[in-house]
C-alpha positions in Angstrom: 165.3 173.4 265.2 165.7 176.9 265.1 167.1 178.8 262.2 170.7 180.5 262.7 171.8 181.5 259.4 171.6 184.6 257.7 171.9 185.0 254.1 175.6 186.3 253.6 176.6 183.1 255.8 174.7 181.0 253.4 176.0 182.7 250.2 179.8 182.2 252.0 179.4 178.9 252.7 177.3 177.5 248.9 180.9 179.9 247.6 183.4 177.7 250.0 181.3 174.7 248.8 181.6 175.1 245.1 185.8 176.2 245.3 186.2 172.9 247.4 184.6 170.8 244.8 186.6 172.4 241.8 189.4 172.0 243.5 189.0 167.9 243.8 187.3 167.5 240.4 190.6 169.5 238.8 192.7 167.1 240.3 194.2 170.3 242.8 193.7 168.4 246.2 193.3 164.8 245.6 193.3 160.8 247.8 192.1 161.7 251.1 192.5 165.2 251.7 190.2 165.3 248.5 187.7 163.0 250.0 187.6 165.2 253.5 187.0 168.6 251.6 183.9 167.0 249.7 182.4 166.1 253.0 182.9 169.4 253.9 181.4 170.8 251.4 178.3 168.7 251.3 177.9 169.4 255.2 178.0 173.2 253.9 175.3 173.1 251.2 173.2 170.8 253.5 173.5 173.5 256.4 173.2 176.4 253.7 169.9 174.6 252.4 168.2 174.0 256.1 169.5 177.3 257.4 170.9 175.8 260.5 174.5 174.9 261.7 174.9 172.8 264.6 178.2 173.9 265.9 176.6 177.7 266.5 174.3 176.5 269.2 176.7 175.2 272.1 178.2 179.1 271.6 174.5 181.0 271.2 175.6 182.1 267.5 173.2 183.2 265.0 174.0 185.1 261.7 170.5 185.9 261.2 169.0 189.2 261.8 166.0 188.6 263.7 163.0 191.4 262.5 161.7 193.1 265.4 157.3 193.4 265.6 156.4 196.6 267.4 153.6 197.0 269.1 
């Protein structure tokens, strides 16, 4: 599994993450909508943590920068 994150992607998504959860536990989007946006949000941190998303690869996305070795 190949990492396709770069760090502002990350930092977006933990950001998305953390206003979807505060949002649920302020009573803002609540029953199943509610539900739905914490599942989101866990996928998010999870895929923030491992530094891979799933739905780049059928597209050939990657946020990261890629360092270059000369030689």
């Amino acid at each position: 599994m190949k990492k396709n994150m770069g760090s502002l992607d990350k930092i977006i998504r933990i950001l998305i993450a953390a206003v979807l959860v505060i949002l649920y536990f302020t009573d803002v989007v609540t029953g199943t909508p509610g539900i739905v946006l914490l599942v989101v949000s866990g996928v998010f941190v999870l895929t923030s943590l491992i530094s891979f998303c799933p739905l780049y690869l059928p597209f050939g996305l990657s946020t990261r920068c890629e360092k270059k070795v000369e030689k």
